[in-house]
C-alpha positions as CSV (number, residue, x, y, z in Angstrom):
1,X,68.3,31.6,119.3
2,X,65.3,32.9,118.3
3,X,64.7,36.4,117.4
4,X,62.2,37.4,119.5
5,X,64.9,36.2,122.4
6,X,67.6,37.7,121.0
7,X,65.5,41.0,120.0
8,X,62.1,41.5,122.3
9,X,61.8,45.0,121.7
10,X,63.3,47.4,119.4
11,X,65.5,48.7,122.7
12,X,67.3,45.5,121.7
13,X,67.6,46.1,118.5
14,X,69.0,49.8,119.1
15,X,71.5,47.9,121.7
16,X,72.6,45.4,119.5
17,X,73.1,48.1,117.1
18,X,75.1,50.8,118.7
19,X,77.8,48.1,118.9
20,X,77.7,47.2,115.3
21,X,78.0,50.5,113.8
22,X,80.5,52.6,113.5
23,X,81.0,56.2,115.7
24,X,80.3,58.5,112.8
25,X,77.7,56.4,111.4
26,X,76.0,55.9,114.6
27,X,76.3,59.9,115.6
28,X,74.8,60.4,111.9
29,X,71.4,58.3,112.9
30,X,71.1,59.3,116.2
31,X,72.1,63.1,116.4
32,X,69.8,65.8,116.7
33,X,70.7,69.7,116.5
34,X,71.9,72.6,118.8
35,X,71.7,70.5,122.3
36,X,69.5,68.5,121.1
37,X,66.7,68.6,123.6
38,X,64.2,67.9,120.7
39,X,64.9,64.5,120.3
40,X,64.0,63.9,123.7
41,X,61.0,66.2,123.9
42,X,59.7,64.7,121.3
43,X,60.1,61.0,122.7
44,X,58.6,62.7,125.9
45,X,55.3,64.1,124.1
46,X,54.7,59.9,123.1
47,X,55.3,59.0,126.9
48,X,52.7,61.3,127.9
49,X,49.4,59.8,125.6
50,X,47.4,58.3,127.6
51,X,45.0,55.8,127.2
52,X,42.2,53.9,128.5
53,X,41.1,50.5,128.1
54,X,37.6,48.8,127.3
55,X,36.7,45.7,128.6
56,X,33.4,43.6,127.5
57,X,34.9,43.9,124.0
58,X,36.5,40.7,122.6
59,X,39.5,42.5,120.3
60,X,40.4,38.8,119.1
61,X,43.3,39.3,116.4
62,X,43.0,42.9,115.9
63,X,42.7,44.4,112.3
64,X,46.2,46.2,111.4
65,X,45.1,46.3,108.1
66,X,44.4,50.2,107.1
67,X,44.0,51.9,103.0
68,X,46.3,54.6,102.4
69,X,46.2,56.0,98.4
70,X,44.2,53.5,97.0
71,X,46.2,50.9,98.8
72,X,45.6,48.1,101.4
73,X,48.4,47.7,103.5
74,X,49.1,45.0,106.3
75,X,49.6,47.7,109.2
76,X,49.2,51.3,109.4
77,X,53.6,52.0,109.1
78,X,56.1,52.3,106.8
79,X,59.3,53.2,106.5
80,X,60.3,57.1,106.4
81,X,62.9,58.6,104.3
82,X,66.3,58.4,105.8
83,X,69.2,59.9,104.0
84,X,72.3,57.5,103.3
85,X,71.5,54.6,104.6
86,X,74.2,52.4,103.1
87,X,76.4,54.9,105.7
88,X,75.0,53.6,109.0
89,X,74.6,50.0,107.4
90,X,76.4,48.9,103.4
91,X,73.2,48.2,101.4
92,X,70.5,49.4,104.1
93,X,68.6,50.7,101.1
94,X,68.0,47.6,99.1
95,X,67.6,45.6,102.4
96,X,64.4,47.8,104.0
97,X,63.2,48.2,100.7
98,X,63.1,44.1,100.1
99,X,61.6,43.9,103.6
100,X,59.4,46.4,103.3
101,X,57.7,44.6,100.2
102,X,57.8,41.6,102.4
103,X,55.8,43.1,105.1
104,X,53.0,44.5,103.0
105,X,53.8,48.2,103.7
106,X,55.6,51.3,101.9
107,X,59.7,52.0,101.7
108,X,60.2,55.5,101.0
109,X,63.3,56.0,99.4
110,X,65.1,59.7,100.6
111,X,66.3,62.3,97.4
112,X,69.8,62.0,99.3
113,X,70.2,58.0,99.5
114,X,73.2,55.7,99.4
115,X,71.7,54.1,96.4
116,X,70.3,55.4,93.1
117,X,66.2,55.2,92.5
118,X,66.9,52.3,89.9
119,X,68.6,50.2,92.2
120,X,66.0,50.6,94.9
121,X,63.0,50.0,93.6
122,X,62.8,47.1,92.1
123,X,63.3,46.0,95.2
124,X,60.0,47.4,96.6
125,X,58.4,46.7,94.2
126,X,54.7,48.8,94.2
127,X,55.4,49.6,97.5
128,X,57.8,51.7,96.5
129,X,57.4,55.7,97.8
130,X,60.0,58.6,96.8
131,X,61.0,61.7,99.1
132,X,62.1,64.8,97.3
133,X,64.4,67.4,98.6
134,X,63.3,69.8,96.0
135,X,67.0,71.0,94.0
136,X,67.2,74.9,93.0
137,X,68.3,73.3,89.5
138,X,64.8,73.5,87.4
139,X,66.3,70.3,85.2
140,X,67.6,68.4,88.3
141,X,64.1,68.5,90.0
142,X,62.3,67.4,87.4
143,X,65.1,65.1,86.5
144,X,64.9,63.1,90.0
145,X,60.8,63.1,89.4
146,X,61.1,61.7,85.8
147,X,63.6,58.8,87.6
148,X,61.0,58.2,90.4
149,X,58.3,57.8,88.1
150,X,59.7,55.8,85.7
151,X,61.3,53.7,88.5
152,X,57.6,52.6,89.4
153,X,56.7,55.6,92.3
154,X,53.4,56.5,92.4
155,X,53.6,58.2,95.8
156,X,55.9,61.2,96.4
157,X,56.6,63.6,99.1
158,X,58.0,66.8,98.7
159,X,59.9,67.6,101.8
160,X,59.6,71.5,103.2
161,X,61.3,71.6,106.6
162,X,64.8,72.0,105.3
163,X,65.1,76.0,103.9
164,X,69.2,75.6,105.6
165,X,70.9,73.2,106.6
166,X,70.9,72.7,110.6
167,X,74.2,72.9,112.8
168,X,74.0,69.1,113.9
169,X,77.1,70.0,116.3
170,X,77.2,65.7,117.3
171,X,77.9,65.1,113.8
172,X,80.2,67.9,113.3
173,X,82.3,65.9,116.1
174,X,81.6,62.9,114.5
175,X,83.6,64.0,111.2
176,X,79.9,63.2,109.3
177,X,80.5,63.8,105.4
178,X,79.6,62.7,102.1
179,X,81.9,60.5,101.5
180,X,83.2,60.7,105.0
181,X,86.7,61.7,105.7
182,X,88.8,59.2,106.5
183,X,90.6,60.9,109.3
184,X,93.4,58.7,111.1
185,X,90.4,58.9,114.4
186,X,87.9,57.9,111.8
187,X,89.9,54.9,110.6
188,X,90.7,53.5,114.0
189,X,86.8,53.8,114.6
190,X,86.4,52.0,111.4
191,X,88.3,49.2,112.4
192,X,86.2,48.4,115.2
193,X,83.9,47.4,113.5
194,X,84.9,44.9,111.2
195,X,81.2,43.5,109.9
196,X,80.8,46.6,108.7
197,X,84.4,47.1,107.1
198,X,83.9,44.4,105.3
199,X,80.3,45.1,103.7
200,X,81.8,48.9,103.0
201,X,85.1,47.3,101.6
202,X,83.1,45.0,99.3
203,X,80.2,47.5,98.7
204,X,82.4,51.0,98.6
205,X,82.3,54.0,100.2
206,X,79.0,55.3,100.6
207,X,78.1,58.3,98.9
208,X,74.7,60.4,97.8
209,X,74.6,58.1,95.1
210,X,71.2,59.4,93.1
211,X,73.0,62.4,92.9
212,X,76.5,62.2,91.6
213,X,75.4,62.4,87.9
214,X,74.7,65.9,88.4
215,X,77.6,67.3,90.2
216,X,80.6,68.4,87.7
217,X,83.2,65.4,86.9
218,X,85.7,68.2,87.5
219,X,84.3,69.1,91.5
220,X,83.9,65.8,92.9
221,X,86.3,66.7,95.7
222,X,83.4,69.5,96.4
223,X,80.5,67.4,96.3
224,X,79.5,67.7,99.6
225,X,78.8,71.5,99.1
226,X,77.3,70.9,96.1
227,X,74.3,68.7,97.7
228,X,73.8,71.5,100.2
229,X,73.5,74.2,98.3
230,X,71.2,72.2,95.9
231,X,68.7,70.8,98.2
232,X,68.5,73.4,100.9
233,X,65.3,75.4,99.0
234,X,62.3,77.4,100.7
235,X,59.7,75.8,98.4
236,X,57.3,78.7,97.6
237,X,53.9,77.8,96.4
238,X,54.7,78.5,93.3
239,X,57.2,76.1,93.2
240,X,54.7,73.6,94.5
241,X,52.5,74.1,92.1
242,X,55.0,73.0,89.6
243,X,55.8,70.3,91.2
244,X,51.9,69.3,91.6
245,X,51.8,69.8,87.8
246,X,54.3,67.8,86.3
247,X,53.3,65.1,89.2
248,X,50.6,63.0,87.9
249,X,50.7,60.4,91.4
250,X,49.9,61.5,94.8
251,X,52.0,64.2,96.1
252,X,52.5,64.8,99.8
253,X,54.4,67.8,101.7
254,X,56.7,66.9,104.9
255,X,57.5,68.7,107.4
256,X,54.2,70.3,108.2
257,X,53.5,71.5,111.7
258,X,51.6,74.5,111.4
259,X,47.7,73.9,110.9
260,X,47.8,77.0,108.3
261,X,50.5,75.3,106.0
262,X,48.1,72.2,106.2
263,X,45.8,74.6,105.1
264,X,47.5,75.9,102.4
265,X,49.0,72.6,101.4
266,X,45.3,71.7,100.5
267,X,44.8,74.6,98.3
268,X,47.6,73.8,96.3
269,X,46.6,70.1,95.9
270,X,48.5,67.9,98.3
271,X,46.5,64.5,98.2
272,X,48.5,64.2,101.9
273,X,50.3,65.9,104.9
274,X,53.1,64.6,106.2
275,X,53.4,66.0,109.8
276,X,57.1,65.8,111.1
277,X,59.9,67.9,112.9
278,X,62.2,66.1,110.9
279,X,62.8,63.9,114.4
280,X,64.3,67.6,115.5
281,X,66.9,67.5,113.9
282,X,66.2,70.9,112.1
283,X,65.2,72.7,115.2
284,X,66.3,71.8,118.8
285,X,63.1,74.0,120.6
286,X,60.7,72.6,117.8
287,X,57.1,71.6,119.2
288,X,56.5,67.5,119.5
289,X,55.1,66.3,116.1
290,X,52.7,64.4,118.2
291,X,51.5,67.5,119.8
292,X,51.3,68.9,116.7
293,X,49.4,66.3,114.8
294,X,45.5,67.0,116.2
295,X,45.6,70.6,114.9
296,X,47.0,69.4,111.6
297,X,44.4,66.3,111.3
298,X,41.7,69.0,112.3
299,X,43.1,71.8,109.6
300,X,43.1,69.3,106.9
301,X,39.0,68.2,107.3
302,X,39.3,65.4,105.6
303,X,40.6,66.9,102.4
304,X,44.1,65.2,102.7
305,X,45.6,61.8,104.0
306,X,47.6,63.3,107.3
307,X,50.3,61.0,108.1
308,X,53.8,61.5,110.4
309,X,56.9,60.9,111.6
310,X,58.9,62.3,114.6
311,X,59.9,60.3,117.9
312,X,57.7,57.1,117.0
313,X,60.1,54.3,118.2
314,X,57.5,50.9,118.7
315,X,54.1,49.7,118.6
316,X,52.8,51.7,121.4
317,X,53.6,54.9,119.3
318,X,52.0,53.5,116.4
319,X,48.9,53.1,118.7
320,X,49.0,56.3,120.2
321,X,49.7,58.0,116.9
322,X,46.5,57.0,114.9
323,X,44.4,57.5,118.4
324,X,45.8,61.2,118.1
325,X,44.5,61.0,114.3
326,X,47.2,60.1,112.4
327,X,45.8,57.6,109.2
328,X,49.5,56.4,108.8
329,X,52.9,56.6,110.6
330,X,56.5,56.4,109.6
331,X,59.8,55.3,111.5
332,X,63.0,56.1,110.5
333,X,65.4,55.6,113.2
334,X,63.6,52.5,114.9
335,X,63.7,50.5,110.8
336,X,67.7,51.8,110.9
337,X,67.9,49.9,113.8
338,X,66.7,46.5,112.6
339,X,68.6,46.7,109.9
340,X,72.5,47.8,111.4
341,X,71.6,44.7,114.3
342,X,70.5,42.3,111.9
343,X,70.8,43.2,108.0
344,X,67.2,42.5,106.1
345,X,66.6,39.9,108.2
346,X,67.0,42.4,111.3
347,X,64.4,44.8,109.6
348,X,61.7,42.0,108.2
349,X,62.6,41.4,112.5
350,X,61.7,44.9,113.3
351,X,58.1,45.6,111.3
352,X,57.0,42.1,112.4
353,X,58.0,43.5,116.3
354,X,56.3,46.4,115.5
355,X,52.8,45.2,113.8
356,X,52.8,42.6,116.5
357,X,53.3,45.5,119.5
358,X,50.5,47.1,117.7
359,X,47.9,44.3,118.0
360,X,48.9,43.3,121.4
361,X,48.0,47.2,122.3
362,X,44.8,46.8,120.3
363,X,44.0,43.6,121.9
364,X,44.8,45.2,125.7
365,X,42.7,48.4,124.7
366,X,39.7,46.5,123.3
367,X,40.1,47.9,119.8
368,X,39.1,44.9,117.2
369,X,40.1,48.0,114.6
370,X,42.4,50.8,114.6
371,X,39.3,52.8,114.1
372,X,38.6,52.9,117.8
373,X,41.4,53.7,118.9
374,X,40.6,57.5,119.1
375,X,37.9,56.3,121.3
376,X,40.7,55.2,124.0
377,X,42.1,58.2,124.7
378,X,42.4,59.3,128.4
């Protein structure tokens, strides 16, 4: 069967993989916090940008193509940083990174991954991105951005949003840890799922693999507490300005909702904004990223690249995106997705869906370029 019969949208894919993964992987990928009215209002904010088509205008094959950092890349969407992948699928890192590099656009690679920076990026290749939850440990931090860098990063954003860690009640339930617990309920979830038994059993248990060299030998069993205490940090502007020193690439800041902190990001030399609500999973009565974005796009003045995350699940939130004034978009859930329902070949499935929703929208609004998609607005 062909894919796009098997998989039309990426609905099908998120069908196809609710029944592959297992309970507390799929609670991890889908959960938001508190009662999680977020997730939703986010998705909500997309359903309610409107548009308006042009006719007289022959889009032919629409122009996807966009430059982002000195880069050409095939469509204007990437993959966002999601931590431990290899959880919700065994080798979900390597996979979106190869497909990624495939698809001519950026994998960004999460501080709290299943796999180390080493193994990734070779995979990527240049399109390789890294996400930094910034440690309280001076030597870790610049550790982690010594790896990236050498690993063949030239793109890194440093991720703000997360100054505690969130209640995420769902994943609470769920028995969500690092490892995960192998209750006797989490075992007999396990075993339902025997495609993924089998990768974990042949791969290992997943873990925050880029961060086990720094936890004590002698505190494994306390690992888990170690990474949150380590990487929930209030990054103050003077810690971003050591960051933006020993950076020489371009440097972005996540999380950014407030057109001040856009603002101020500038001052301290962000070459890009990264507008996001961390897909609410921070804040369950957080404000829409996509509501957020045209105050952000407008604080920045062209300054910085403004990009985000947040709720984006296909082509037409792409679209809708970049009309709001977004230069670049990033999925996280949607590329999970593709890659638990089919493996790489699942995710190469979903950003080919994805680019290909994108010109179709184009092509229906009479926009030959995503340039004039601000122009269709309703």
């Amino acid at each position: 069967m062909d894919l796009m019969d098997r998989w039309p949208a990426i609905e099908d894919l998120r069908r196809t993989a609710s029944r592959r993964a297992p309970h507390v992987a799929w609670e991890y990928l889908e959960s938001g916090t508190g009662l999680e009215t977020g997730v939703s209002a986010n998705r909500d904010a997309f359903k309610a940008v409107r548009m308006t088509p042009r006719f007289f205008i022959d889009a032919g094959e629409p122009d996807t193509t966009t430059e982002l950092f000195g880069r050409t890349w095939d469509a204007p969407f990437g993959v966002a940083p999601v931590g431990v992948q290899s959880l919700m699928w065994p080798g979900a890192e390597k996979m979106l990174a190869r497909a990624a590099r495939a698809s001519g656009i950026p994998y960004t690679l999460s501080t709290v991954s299943g796999e180390e920076i080493e193994a990734v990026a070779p995979e990527a290749g240049e399109n390789f991105w890294f996400q930094l939850y910034t440690p309280r440990n001076p030597n870790m931090r610049a550790d982690l951005m010594d790896r990236a860098w050498a690993a063949g990063a030239r793109v890194m954003t440093v991720t703000v949003d997360v100054p505690a860690a969130s209640r995420r009640e769902r994943q609470r339930k769920a028995g969500v840890g690092m490892p995960p617990r192998m209750t006797p309920a989490m075992i007999a979830r396990v075993m339902m799922r025997p495609a993924w038994l089998a990768a974990t059993l042949t791969r290992g248990i997943p873990n925050v693999a880029n961060l086990l060299r720094y936890a004590s030998k002698d505190d494994l069993a306390n690992f888990g507490a170690f990474v949150g205490k380590e990487l929930t940090t209030a990054v103050t502007p003077e810690l971003f300005a050591d960051i933006r020193k020993r950076w020489d690439g371009k440097l972005m800041v996540k999380g950014i909702m407030d057109p001040q902190d856009a603002r101020r990001a500038v001052e301290l030399g962000a070459d890009g904004i990264w507008v996001s609500n961390h897909g609410a999973r921070q804040i369950d009565f957080v404000k829409p990223a996509i509501d957020a974005l045209p105050e952000v796009v407008e604080a920045a003045g062209g300054h910085a690249k403004v990009v985000m995350d947040s709720g984006v699940r296909d082509g037409h939130d792409i679209a809708r995106a970049v009309a709001r004034g977004a230069d670049f978009v990033f999925l996280g859930r949607a590329m999970m997705y593709g890659v638990i329902a089919g493996g790489e070949t699942g995710a190469r499935h979903a950003m080919t869906l994805l680019r290909e929703e994108l010109a179709n929208v184009m092509t229906q609004l009479g926009c030959p370029r995503l340039s004039d998609l601000p122009g269709r607005l309703a």
